[in-house]
C-alpha positions in Angstrom: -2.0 2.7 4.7 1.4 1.3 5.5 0.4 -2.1 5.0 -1.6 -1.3 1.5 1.4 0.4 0.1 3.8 -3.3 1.4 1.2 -4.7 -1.0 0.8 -3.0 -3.7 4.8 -2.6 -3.6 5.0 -6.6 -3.8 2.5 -6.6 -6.5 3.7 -4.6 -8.7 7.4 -5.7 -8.7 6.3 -9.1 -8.4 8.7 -10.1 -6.0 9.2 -9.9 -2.0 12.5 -9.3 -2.1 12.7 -6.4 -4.7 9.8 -5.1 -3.1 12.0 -4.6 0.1 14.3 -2.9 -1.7 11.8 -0.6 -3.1 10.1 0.3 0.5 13.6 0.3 1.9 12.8 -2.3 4.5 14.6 -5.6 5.1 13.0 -8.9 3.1 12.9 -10.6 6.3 10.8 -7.7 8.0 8.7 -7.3 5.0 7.9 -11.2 4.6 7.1 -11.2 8.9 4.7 -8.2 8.1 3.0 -9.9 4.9 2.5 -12.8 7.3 0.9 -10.6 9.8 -1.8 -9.0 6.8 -2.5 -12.3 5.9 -3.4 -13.4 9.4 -5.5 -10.1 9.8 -7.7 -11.2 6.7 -8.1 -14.5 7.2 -6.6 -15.6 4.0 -3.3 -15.2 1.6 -2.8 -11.9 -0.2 -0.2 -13.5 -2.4 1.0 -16.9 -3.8 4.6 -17.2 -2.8 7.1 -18.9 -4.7 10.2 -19.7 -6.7 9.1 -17.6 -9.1 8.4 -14.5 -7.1 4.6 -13.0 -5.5 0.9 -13.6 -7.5 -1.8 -11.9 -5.9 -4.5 -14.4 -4.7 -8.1 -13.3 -5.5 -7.8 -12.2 -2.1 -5.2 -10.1 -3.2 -6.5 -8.4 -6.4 -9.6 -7.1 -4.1 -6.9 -5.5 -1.9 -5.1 -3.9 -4.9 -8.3 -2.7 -6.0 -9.0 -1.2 -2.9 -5.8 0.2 -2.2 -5.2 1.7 -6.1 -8.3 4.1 -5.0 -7.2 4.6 -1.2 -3.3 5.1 -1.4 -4.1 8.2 -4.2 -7.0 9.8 -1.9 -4.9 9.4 1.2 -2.7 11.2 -0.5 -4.9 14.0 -2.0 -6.5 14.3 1.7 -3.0 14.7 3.1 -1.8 17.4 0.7 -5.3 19.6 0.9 -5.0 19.0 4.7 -1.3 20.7 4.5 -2.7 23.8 2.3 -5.3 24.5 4.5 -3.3 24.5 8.1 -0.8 26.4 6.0 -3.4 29.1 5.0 -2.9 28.4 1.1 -6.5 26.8 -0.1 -6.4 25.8 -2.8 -8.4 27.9 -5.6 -12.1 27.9 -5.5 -12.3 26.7 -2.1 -13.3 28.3 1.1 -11.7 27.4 4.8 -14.6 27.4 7.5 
């Protein structure tokens, strides 16, 4: 989830090095990590350049992806919470 939130980060402020900022990471770390996804897919997520971060084709399937994922991780985290907490939330049963 990390790694699909580093992208999505770069891809929507178009840029590696505000997209550090963002994330609070170093540029450096969050270049050596992009290197590493690309690696891991076979392919580049993002033309890098002069003029900041595209998204590849490679890229836009990933941001497709991770648009749906990141917001359901999410939602699965927060109902998780309620329900070791004891507060289900309403119209739903525990066991």
């Amino acid at each position: 989830m990390r790694h699909l939130r580093m992208v999505v980060a770069v891809a929507e402020s178009g840029s590696v090095t505000k997209a550090a900022a963002a994330l609070g990471i170093a540029q450096p770390a969050l270049t050596a990590q992009l290197n590493r996804i690309d690696r891991s897919l076979g392919g580049n997520v993002f033309v890098r350049d002069r003029f900041g971060a595209r998204p590849t084709e490679l890229g836009e399937l990933i941001l497709r992806h991770a648009r749906v994922l990141l917001p359901a991780m999410s939602a699965l985290a927060d109902d998780a919470e309620r329900l070791v907490n004891g507060d289900v939330a309403k119209g739903r049963r525990s066991g």
